[in-house]
N, C-alpha and C positions, 0 to 999 in steps of 0.2 A: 239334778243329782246323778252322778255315775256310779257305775258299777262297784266301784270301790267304795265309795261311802253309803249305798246301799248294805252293804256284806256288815261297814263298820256299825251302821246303825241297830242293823241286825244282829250282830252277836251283843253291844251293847243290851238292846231288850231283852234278850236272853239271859245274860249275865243276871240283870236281873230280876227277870223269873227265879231263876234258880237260887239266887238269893233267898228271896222272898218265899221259895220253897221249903229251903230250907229253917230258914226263922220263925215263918208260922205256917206251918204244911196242910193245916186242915182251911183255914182260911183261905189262901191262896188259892186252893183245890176248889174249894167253892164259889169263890167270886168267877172264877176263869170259866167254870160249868155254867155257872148263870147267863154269862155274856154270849157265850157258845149256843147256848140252848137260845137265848132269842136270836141271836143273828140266824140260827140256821130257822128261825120260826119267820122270819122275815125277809129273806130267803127265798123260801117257796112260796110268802105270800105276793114279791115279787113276780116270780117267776108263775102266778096262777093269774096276775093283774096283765100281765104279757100277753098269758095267753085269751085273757078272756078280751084284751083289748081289739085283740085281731077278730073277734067275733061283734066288737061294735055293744059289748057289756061292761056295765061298769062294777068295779070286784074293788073297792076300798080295802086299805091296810086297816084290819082291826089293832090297833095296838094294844089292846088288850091283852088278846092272844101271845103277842111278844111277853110281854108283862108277864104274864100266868107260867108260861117256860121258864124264862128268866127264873124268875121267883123261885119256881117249880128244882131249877137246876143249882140256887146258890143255897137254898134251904136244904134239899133232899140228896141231889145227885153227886154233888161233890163230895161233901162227906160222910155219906154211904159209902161211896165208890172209891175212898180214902183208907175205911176198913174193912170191905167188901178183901180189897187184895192183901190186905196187912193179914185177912182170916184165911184167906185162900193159902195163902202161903203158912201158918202159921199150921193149918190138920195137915199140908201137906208138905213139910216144907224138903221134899229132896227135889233133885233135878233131874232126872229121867224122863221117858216116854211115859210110863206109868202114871206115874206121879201129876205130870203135863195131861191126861185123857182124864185122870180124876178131877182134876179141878176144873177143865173144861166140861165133865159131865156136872158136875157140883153146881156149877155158878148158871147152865144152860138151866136145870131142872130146878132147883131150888130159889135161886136168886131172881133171874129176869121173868119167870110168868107173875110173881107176887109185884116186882117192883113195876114193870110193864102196866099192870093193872091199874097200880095204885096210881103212876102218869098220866095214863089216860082218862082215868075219875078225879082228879087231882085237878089236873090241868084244866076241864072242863065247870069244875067249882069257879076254879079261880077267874073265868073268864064268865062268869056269873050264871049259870045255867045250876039250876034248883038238883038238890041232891038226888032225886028219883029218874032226873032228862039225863044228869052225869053218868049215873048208873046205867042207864040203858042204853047210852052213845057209848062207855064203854064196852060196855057186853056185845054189842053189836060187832065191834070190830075188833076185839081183843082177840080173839083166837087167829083170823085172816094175820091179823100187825104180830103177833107172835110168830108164826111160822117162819114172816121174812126176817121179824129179829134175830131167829136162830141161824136165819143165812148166810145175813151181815155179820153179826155180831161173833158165830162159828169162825168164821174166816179170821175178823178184826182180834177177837181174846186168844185165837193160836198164835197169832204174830207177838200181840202185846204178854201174855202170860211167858211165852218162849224167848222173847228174844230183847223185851223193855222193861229196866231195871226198875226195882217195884216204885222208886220215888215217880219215877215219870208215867206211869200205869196210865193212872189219871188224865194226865194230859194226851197221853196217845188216844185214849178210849174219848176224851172232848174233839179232837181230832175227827174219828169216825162218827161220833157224835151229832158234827157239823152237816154232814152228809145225810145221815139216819133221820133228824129233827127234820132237813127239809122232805125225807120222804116223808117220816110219820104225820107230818102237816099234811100234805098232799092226800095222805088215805085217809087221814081227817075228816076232807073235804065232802 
């Protein structure tokens, strides 16, 4: 395949993303977060299988784990994160600096320590660990996994809130997503 029919293939599946965007926004939103959420969960279960290879360890892909993200991201993440910016936009809706620091201060302080939480307890149900082990694997590392989500996430919702038109929000933040899921696995670990 060349160049050219890479580009054509590609804006084809694009076409219809957008499509499919547009005809059902919330499902769409969700399916593409689930997919997202496990690939980047398997991913860095990869890239932990790599490294423990080189130490002559064996590190199995729990698929589970995929599973539990997945799930975690076509049930919860997507459309949340469907009306997370349709609200952002809706207390705030001008377009200034102002305006842009409110809703980044909004969505930092209000939104990600409760939903963050809830992934981390969430995720670990799903991957069968009893409601008091969930509990306490989260608490353990929610505050640490919060901080860098405020560093990633700071940087990713100034680009996508400023400069990505609210349809595509979603997919820009599945986007950084991809990257975050494989740290968040890793500090998992």
């Amino acid at each position: 395949m060349d160049e050219q029919q890479l580009k054509q293939k590609a804006s084809a599946w694009l076409r219809i993303y957008v499509k499919c965007l547009e005809e059902r926004p919330i499902l769409t939103k969700a399916i593409t977060s689930g997919v997202v959420a496990s690939l980047g969960n398997l991913l860095s279960q990869l890239i932990l299988k790599l490294k423990y290879s080189r130490l002559f360890i064996q590190h199995p892909i729990s698929w589970r784990s995929v599973a539990a993200f997945g799930v975690f991201g076509l049930v919860v993440t997507g459309p949340v994160s469907h009306y997370r910016y349709l609200l952002l936009d809706a207390i705030f809706p001008r377009k200034g600096q102002v305006s842009l620091l409110k809703k980044l201060v909004t969505d930092h302080l209000f939104f990600i320590p409760p939903f963050l939480f809830s992934l981390l307890y969430t995720v670990a149900l799903l991957e069968g660990k009893g409601p008091s082990e969930a509990w306490r694997n989260a608490k353990k590392i929610y505050l640490t996994t919060l901080v860098k989500n405020w560093i990633v996430w700071g940087v990713a919702q100034f680009i996508n809130l400023k400069y990505v038109p609210l349809k595509y929000r979603t997919l820009f933040a599945n986007i950084v997503a991809l990257f975050w899921n494989v740290c968040l696995t890793m500090l998992r670990q």
